[in-house]
N, C-alpha and C positions, 0 to 999 in steps of 0.2 A: 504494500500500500504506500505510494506517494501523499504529498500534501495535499495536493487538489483533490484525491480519493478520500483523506482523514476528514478534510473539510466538507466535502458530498456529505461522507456519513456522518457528523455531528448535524449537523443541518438536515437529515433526515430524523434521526434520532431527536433532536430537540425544538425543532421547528423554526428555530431563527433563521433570520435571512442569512445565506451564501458571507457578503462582505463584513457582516457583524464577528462572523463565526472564523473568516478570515484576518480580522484584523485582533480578536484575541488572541488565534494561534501565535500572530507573529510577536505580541507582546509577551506571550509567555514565555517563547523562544528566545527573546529577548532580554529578557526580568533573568530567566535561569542561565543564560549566558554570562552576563553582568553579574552577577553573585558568584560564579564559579572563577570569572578573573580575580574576584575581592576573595579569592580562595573560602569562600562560605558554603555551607552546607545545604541543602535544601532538601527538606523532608514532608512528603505526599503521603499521610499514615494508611496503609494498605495495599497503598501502589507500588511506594519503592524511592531511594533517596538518589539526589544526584548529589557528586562531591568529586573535589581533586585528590589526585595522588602523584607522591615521587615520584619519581623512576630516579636511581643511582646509576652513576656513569658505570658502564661497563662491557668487555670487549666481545666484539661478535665476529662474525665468517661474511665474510664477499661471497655467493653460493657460487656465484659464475668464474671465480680464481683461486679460491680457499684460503684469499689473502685476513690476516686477521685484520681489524679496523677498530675503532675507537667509538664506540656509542656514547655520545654526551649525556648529563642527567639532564629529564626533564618532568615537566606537569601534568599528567594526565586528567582529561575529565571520564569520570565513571557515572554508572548505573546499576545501582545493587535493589533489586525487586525485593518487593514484599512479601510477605508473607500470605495475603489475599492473594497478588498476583501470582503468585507462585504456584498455590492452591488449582486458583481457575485455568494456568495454562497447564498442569499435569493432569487433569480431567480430558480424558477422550472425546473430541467434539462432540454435539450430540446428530445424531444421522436424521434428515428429514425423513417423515413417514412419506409411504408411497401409497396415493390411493390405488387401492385393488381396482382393479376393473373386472368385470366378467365380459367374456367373449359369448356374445351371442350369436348360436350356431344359425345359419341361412338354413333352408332345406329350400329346395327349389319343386316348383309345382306343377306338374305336368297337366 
């Protein structure tokens, strides 16, 4: 699912207009971007926090020379789910029911 898809289905799902529901997405995106630079936490209770992490310098492989290299430290931004989500994505989707049809035999009439 892309943005334009996230935004269809909020906007189905809650009825608001297409650019209202667009113009939150981007402010969220924006709100939890901006908190992750000031290196802050931000925590969704059920959903899942986003937060930075280190990364410490340390040496890696060129795959393509098997030259060793120098990986500088740096900041990562993460995503560690909750416990709700965690829940709902290990549940087996649930399958649409199919309606039965019955086939009604022809018999032809002489």
């Amino acid at each position: 699912m892309n943005k334009g898809e996230l935004v269809e289905a909020i906007v189905k799902e809650t009825g608001v207009e297409k650019k209202d529901v667009d113009s939150v997405l981007k402010s969220f995106t924006k709100t939890i971007t901006e908190q992750l630079v000031k290196r802050d936490r931000i925590q969704l209770i059920g959903f899942g926090t986003f937060e930075t992490r280190e990364r410490a310098a340390r040496s890696g492989r060129n795959p393509q020379t098997g030259e060793v290299i120098q990986i500088a430290a740096s900041i990562a931004p993460v995503f560690k789910a909750g416990k709700a989500l965690k829940a709902a994505v290990a549940k087996p989707p649930e399958k649409e029911k199919k309606k039965k049809t019955t086939a009604k035999k022809t018999t032809k009439k002489k």
